[in-house]
C-alpha positions, 0 to 999 in steps of 0.5 A: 283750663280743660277744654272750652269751646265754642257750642257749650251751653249752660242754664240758670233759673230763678224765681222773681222775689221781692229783692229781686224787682226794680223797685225795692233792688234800686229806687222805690219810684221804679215799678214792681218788675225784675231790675236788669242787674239781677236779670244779668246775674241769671245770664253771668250764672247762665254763662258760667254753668256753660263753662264750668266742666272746662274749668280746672281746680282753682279756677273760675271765669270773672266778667269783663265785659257785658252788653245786654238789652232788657225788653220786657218787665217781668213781675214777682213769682214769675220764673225766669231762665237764662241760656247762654252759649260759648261762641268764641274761645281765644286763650283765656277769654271767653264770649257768649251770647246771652237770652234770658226768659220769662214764663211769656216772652223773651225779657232780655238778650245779648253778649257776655265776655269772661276771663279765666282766671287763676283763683290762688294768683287772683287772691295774691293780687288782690291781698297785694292791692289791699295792702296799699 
């Protein structure tokens, strides 16, 4: 791991598709809006773009913990635009906070928590697992 540190910022944007609304995403009774886990997917990306130049070869950083709140409904074709911000580094683990926007408002925000992790000694594990 380079250097991490807290302040590093990173972005991540996308435009609201069809797939991407509530009510397609998950259950056809939700309304035609941006569901929650495709508007955490922006902030993860978001979060991962703040570290990604103190990453080494080899490495990425996994999510182990989220806690978010969704507060306004985004319709398709609007653009939607996540910032996140390192605000602690201890060892491998990494907290940011989270905020993501739409064209209008503000539909979401947050904290974001991620382990760097090893891609090579991941995979072993993870074969090891399989073989079980």
């Amino acid at each position: 791991m380079h250097a991490i540190s807290r302040g590093m910022k990173g972005q991540s944007t996308l435009v609201v598709a069809p797939e991407h609304l509530a009510n397609r995403f998950k259950d056809a009774m939700l309304p035609p809006v941006l569901a929650t886990p495709i508007m955490v997917l922006v902030m993860e990306n978001a979060a991962l773009a703040a570290i990604r130049s103190g990453l080494e070869p080899g490495e990425s950083a996994v999510g182990t913990m989220i806690d978010v709140r969704h507060t306004a409904a985004t319709p398709v074709g609007h653009r939607v635009t996540a910032e996140a911000e390192v605000t602690e580094v201890d060892g491998r683990r990494i907290v940011f906070t989270v905020l993501a926007r739409d064209e209008i408002e503000e539909i979401g925000r947050g904290t974001d928590e991620r382990m760097v992790v090893d891609l090579q000694r991941l995979g072993q594990r993870l074969a090891a697992k399989s073989r079980r």
